[in-house]
C-alpha positions in Angstrom: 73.6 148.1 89.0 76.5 146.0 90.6 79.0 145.3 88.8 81.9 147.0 89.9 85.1 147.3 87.8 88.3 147.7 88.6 91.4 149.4 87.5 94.9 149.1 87.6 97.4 151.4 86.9 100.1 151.1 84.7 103.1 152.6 86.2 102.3 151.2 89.8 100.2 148.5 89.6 97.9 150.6 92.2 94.3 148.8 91.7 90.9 151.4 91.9 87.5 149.5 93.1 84.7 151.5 91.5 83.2 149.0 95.0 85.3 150.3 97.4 85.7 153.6 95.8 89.2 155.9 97.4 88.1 157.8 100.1 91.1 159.4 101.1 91.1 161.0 97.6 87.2 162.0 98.3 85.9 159.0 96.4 83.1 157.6 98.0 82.4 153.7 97.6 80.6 153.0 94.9 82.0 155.6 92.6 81.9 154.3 88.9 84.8 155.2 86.9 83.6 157.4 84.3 82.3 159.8 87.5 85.8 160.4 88.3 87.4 163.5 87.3 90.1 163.5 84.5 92.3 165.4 87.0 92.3 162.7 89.6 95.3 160.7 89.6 96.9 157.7 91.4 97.0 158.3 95.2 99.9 155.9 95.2 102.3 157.4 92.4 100.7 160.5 91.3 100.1 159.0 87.5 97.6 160.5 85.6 94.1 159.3 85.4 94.3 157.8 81.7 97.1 155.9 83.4 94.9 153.1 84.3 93.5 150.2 82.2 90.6 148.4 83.3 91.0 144.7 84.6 89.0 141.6 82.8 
């Protein structure tokens, strides 16, 4: 399965690579979304998880 998705968040425009993952928040590339805990939040503003929409 390799079709990574990507979101961006709403109040920074910060995007997450489910391909690329966030490892300075302890994401490992390759991380899908839905594997991400509800407490994580936007390394770059600090928004909330549900915060992001996914990108078409």
């Amino acid at each position: 399965m390799s079709d990574f998705k990507k979101y961006q968040c709403k109040e920074c425009e910060h995007i997450y690579d489910e391909e690329k993952g966030d490892p300075d928040s302890g994401l490992a590339p390759g991380t899908r979304w839905n594997d991400i805990p509800d407490t994580w939040s936007c390394p770059i503003c600090g928004a909330p998880k549900d915060f992001f929409k996914q990108m078409e």
